[in-house]
N, C-alpha and C positions, 0 to 999 in steps of 0.2 A: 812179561813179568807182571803180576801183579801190585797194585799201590804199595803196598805193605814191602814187599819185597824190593820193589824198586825206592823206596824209601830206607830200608836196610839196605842197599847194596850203594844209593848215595852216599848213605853216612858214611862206610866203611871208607868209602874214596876220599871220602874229605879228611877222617882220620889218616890214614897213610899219606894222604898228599901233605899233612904237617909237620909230618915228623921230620925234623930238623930245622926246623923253623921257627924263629924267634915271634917273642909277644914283649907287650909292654906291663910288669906284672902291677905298676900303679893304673893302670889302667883297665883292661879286660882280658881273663886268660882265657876263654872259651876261641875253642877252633877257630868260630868264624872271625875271628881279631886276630888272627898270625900276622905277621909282619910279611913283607912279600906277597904276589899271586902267582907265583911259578917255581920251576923245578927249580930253576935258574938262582931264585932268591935264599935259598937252605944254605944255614950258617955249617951247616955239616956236609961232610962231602959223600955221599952214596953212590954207587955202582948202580948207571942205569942201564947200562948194557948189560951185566949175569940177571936174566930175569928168570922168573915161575909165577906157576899161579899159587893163591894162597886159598885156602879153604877157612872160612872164619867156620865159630861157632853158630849154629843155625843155616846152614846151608848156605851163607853168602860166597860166590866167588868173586876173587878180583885177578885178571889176567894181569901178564907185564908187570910184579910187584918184583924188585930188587931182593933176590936171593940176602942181603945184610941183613934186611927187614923180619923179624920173627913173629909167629904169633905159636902163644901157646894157651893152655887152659889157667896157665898161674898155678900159686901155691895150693896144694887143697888140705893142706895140716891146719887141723881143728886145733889150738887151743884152750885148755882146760883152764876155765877159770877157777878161783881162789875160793870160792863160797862154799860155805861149809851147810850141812843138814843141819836140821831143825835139831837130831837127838847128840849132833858133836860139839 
């Protein structure tokens, strides 16, 4: 892998590796501050046996990701803002 790449595909593990993982929010809420360093420590309970691979945006894959775990592209509904033309 390339730096770049291999720099996207650690992020992406740190992000999933958080998910269900408590923070302290008087404190620091960024990834690297989760409470816990293991599967073990997730206040939520995940299916680590039903796994797949996940295919992020930008080519990153991650093997062994829990089939509960979703990833999608999000909302893509523009909202119209209020502002009106110069001649209304």
């Amino acid at each position: 892998m390339a730096p770049k790449e291999d720099q996207a595909h650690k992020a992406a593990e740190i992000a999933i590796g958080s998910i269900g993982r408590g923070y302290d929010i008087s404190s620091d809420i960024r990834l690297k501050f989760c409470k816990g360093d293991s599967i073990n420590s997730r206040l939520i309970e995940i299916d680590e046996d039903d796994v797949r691979e996940v295919v992020l945006p930008g080519g990153v894959s991650l093997p062994n990701v829990s089939k509960l775990i979703k990833c999608d592209k999000g909302e893509r509904t523009r909202f119209r803002s209020d502002v009106l033309s110069f001649q209304q």
